[in-house]
N, CA, C and O atoms as CSV, one atom per row, in Angstrom:
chain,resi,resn,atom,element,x,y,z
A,1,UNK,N,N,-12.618,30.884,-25.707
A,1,UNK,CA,C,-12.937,29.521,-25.310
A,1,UNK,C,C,-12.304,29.222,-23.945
A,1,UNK,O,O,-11.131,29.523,-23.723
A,2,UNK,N,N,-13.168,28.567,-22.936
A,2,UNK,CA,C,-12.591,27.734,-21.429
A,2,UNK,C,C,-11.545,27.016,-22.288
A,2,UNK,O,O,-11.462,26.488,-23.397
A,3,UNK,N,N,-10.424,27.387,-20.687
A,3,UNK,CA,C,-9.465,26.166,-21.341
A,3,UNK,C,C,-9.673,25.445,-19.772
A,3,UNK,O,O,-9.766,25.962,-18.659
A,4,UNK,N,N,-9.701,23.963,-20.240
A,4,UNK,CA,C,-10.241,22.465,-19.294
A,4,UNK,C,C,-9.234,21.945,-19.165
A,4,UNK,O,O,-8.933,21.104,-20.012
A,5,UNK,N,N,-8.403,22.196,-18.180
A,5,UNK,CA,C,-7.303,21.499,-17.622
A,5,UNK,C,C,-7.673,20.179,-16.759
A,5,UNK,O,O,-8.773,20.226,-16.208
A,6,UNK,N,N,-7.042,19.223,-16.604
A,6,UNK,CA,C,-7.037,18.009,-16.041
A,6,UNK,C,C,-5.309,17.563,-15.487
A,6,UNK,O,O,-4.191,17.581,-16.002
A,7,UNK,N,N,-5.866,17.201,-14.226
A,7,UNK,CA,C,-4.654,16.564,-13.443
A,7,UNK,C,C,-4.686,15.301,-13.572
A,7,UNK,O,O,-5.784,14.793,-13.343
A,8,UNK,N,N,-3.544,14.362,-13.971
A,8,UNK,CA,C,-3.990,12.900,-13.274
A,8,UNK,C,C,-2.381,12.591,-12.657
A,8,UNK,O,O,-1.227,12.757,-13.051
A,9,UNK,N,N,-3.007,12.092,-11.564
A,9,UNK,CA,C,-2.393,11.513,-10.483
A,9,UNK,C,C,-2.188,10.200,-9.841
A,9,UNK,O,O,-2.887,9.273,-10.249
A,10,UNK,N,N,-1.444,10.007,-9.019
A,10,UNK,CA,C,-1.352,8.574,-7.887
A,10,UNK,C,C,-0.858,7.621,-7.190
A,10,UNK,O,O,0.350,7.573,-7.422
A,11,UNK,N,N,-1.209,6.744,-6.366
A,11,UNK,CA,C,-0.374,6.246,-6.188
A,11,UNK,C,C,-0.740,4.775,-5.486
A,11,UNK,O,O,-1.541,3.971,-5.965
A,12,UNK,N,N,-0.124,4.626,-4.477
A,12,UNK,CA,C,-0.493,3.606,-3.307
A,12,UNK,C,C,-1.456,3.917,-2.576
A,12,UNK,O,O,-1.597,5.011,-2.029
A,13,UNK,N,N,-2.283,2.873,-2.498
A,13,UNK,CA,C,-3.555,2.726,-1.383
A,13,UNK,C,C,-3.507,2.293,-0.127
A,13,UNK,O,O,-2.412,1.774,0.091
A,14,UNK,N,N,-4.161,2.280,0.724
A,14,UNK,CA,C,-4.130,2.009,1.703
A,14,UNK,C,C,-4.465,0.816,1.898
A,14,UNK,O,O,-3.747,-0.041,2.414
A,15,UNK,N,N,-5.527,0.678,1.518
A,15,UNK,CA,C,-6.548,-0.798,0.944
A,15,UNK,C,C,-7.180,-0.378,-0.385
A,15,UNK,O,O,-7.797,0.687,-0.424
A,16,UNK,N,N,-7.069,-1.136,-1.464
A,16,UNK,CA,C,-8.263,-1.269,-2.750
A,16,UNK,C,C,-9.433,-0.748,-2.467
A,16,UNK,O,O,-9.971,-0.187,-3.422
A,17,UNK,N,N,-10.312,-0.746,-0.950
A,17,UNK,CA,C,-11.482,-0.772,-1.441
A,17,UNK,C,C,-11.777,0.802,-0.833
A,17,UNK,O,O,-12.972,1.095,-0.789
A,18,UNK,N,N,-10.916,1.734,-0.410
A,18,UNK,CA,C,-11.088,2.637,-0.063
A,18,UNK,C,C,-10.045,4.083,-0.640
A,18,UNK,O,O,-9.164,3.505,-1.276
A,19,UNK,N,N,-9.833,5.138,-0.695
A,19,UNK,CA,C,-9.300,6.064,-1.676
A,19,UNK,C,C,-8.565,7.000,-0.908
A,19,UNK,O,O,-8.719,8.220,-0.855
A,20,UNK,N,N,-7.361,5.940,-0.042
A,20,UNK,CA,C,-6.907,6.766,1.036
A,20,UNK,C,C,-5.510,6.548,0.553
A,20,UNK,O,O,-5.506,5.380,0.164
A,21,UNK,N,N,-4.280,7.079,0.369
A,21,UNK,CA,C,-2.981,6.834,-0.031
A,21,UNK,C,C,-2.577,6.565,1.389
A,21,UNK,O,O,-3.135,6.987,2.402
A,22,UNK,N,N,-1.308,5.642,1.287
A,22,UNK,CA,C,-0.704,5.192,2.089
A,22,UNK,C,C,0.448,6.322,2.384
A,22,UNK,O,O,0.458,6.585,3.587
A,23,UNK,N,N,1.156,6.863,1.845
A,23,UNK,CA,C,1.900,8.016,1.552
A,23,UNK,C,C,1.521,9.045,0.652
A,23,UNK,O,O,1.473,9.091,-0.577
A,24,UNK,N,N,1.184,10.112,1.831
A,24,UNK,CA,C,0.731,11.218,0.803
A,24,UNK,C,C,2.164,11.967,-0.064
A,24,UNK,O,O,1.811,12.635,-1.036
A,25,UNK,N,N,3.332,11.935,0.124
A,25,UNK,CA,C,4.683,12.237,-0.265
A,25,UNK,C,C,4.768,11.514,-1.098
A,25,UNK,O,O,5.247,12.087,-2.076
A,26,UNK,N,N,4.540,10.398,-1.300
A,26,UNK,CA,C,4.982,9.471,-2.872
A,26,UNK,C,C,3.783,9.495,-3.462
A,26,UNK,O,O,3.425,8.400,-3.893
A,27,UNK,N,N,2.918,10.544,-3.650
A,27,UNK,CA,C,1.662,10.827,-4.834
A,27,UNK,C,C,2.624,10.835,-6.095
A,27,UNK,O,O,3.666,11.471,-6.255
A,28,UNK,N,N,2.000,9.978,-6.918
A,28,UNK,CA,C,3.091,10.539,-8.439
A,28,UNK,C,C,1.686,11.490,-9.449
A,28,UNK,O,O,0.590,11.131,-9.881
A,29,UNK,N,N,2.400,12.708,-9.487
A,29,UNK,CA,C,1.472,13.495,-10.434
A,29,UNK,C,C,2.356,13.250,-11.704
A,29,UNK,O,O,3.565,13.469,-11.631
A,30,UNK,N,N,1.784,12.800,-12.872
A,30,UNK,CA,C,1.850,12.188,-14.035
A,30,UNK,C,C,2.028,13.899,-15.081
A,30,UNK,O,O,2.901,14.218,-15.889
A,31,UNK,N,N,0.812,14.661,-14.601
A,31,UNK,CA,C,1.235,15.781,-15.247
A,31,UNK,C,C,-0.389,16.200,-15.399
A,31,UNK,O,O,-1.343,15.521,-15.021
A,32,UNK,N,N,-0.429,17.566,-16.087
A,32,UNK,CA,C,-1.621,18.838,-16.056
A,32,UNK,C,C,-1.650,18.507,-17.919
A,32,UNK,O,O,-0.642,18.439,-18.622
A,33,UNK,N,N,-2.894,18.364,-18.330
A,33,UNK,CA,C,-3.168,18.039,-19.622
A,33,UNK,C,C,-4.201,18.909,-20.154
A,33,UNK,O,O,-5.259,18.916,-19.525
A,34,UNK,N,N,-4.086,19.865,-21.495
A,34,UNK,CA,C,-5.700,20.493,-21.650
A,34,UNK,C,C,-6.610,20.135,-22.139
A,34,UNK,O,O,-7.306,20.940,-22.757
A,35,UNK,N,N,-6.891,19.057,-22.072
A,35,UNK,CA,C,-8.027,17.973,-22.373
A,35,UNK,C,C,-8.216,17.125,-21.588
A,35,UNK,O,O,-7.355,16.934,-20.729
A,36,UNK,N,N,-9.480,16.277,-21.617
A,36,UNK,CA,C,-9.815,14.949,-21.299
A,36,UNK,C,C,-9.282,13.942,-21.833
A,36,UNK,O,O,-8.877,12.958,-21.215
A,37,UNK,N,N,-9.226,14.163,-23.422
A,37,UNK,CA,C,-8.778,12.932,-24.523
A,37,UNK,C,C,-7.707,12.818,-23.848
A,37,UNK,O,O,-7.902,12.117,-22.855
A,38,UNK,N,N,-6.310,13.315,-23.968
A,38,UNK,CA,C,-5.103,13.635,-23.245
A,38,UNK,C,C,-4.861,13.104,-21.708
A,38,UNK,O,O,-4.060,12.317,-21.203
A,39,UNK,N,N,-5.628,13.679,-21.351
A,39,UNK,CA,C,-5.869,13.391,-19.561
A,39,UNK,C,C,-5.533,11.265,-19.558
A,39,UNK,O,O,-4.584,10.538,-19.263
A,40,UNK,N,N,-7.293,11.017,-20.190
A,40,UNK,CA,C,-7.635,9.780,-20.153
A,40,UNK,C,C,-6.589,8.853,-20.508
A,40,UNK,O,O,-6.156,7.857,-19.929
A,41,UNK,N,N,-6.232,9.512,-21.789
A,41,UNK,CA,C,-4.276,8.701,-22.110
A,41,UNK,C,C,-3.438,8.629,-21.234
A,41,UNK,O,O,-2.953,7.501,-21.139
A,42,UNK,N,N,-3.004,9.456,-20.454
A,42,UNK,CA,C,-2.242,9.368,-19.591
A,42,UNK,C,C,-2.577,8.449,-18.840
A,42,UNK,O,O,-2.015,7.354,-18.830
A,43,UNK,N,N,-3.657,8.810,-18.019
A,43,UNK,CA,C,-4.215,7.625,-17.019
A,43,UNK,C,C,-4.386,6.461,-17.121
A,43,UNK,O,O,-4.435,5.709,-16.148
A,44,UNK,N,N,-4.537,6.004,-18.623
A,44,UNK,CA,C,-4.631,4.772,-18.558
A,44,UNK,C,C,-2.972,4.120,-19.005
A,44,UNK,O,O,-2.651,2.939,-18.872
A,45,UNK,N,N,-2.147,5.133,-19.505
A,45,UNK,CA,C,-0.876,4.396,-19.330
A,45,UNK,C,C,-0.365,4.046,-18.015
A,45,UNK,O,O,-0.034,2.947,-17.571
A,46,UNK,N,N,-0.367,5.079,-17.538
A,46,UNK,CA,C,-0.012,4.369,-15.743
A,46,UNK,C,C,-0.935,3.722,-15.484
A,46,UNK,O,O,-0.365,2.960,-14.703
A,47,UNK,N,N,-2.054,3.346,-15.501
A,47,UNK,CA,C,-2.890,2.120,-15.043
A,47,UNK,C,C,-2.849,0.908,-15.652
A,47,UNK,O,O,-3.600,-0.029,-15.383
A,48,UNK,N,N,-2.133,0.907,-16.327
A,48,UNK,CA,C,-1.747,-0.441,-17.099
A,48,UNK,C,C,-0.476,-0.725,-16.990
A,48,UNK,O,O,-0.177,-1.872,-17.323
A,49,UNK,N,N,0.833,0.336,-16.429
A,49,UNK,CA,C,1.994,0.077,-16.388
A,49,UNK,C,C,1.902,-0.537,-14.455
A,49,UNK,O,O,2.755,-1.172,-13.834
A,50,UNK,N,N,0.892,-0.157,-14.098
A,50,UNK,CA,C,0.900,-0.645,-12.618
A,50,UNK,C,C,-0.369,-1.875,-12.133
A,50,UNK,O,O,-0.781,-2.080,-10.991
A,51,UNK,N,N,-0.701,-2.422,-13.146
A,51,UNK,CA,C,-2.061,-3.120,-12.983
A,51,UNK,C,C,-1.589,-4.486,-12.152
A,51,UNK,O,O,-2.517,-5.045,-11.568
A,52,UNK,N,N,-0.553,-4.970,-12.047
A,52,UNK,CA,C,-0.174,-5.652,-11.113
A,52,UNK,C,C,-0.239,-5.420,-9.793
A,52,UNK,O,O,-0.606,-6.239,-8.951
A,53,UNK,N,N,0.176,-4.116,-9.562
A,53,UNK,CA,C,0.005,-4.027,-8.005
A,53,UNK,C,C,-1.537,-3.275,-7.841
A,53,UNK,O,O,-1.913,-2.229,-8.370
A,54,UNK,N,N,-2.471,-4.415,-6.690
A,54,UNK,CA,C,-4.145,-3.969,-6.635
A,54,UNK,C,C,-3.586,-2.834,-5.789
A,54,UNK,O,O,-4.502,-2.125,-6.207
A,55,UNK,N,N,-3.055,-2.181,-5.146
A,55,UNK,CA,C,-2.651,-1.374,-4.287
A,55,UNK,C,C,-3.069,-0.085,-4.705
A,55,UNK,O,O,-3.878,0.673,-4.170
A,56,UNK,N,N,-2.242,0.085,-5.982
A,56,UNK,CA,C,-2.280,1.084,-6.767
A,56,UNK,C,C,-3.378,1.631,-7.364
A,56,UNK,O,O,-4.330,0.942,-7.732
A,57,UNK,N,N,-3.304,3.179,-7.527
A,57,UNK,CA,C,-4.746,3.964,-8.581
A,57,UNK,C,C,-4.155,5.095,-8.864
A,57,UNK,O,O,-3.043,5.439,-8.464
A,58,UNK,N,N,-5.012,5.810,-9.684
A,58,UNK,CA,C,-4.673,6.972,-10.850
A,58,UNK,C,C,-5.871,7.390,-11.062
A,58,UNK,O,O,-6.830,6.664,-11.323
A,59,UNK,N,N,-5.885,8.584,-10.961
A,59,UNK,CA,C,-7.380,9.706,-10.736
A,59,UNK,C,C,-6.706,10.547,-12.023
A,59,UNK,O,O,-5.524,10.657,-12.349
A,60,UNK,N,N,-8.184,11.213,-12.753
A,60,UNK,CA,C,-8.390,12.246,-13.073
A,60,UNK,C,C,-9.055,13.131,-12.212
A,60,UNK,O,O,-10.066,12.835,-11.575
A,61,UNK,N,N,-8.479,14.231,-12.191
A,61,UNK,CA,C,-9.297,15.895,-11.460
A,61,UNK,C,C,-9.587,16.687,-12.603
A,61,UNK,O,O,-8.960,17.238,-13.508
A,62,UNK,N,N,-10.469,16.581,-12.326
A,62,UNK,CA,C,-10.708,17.885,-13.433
A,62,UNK,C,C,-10.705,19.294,-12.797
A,62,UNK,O,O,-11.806,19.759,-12.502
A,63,UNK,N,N,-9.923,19.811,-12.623
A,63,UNK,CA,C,-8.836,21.294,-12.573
A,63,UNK,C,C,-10.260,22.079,-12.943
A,63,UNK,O,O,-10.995,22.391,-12.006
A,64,UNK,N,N,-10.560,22.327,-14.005
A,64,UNK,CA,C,-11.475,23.471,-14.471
A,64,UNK,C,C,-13.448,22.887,-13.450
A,64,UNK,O,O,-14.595,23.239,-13.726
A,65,UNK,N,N,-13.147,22.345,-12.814
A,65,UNK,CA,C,-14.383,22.265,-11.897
A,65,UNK,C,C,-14.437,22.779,-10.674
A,65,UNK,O,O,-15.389,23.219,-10.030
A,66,UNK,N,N,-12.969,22.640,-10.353
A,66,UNK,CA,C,-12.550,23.625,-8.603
A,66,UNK,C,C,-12.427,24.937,-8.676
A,66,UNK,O,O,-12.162,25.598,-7.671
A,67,UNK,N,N,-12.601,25.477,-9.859
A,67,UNK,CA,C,-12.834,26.933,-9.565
A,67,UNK,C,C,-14.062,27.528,-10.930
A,67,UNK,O,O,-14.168,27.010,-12.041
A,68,UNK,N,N,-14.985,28.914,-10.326
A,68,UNK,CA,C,-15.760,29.440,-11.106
A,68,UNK,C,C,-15.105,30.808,-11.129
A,68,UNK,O,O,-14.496,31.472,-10.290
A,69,UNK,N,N,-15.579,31.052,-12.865
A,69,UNK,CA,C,-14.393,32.278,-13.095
A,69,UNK,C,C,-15.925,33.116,-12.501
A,69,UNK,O,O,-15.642,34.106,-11.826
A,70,UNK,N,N,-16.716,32.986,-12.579
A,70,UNK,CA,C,-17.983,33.789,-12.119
A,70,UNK,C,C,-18.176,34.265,-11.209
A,70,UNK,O,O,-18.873,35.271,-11.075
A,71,UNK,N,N,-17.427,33.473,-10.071
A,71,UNK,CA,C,-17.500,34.198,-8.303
A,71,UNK,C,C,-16.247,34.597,-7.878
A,71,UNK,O,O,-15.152,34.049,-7.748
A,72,UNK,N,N,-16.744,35.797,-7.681
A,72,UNK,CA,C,-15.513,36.427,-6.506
A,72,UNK,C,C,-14.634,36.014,-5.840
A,72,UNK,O,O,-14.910,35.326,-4.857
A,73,UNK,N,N,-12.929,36.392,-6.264
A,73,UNK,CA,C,-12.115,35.577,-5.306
A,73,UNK,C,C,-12.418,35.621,-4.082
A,73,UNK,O,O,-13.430,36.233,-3.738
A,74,UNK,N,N,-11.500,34.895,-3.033
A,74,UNK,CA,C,-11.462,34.831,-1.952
A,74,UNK,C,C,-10.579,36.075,-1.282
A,74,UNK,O,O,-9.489,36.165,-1.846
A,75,UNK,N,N,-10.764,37.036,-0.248
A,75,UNK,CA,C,-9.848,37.572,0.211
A,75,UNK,C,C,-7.960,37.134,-0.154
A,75,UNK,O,O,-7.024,37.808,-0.584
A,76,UNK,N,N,-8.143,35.195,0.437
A,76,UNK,CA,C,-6.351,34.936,0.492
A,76,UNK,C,C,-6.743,34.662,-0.944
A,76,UNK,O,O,-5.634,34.134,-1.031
A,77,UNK,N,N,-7.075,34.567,-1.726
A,77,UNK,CA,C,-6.765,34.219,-3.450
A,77,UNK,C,C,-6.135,35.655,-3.834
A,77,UNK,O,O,-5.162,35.794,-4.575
A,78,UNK,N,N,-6.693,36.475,-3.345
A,78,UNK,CA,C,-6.636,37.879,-4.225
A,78,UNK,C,C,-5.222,38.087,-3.708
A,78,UNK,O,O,-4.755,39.048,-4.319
A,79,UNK,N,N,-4.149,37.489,-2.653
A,79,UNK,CA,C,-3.260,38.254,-1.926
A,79,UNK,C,C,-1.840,37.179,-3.427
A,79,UNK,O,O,-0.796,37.737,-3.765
A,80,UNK,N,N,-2.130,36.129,-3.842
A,80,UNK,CA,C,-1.490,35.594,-4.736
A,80,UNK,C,C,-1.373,36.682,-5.742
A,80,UNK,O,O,-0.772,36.485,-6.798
């Protein structure tokens, strides 16, 4: 079975209406989860522990979409 990792992350905005951090150094990564169910929990605890400040946001990535086990590494992947 794929295992479906998920990141969720975040922080300060630049402005609300755009998805630019104000400080890329104070990103808070919350943590790597192997689920969605999991993931979505997380995210919405920090989005509710910060819902006061409009500033603020919290992304899910879904980890298992940025890479295909199907294609050929990259030359610099293979040197990891």
């Amino acid at each position: 079975m794929t295992q479906r990792l998920h990141l969720v992350f975040g922080g300060e905005l630049v402005t609300p209406s755009e998805n630019t951090f104000k400080n890329v150094d104070d990103i808070h990564i919350v943590g790597i989860y192997p689920d969605y169910a999991s993931a979505y929990d997380a995210w919405k605890s920090e989005a509710h522990r910060t819902v006061d400040n409009a500033h603020m946001r919290y992304y899910i990535a879904h980890l298992h979409r940025l890479r295909d086990e199907e294609t050929a590494a990259s030359s610099t992947e293979e040197l990891g």
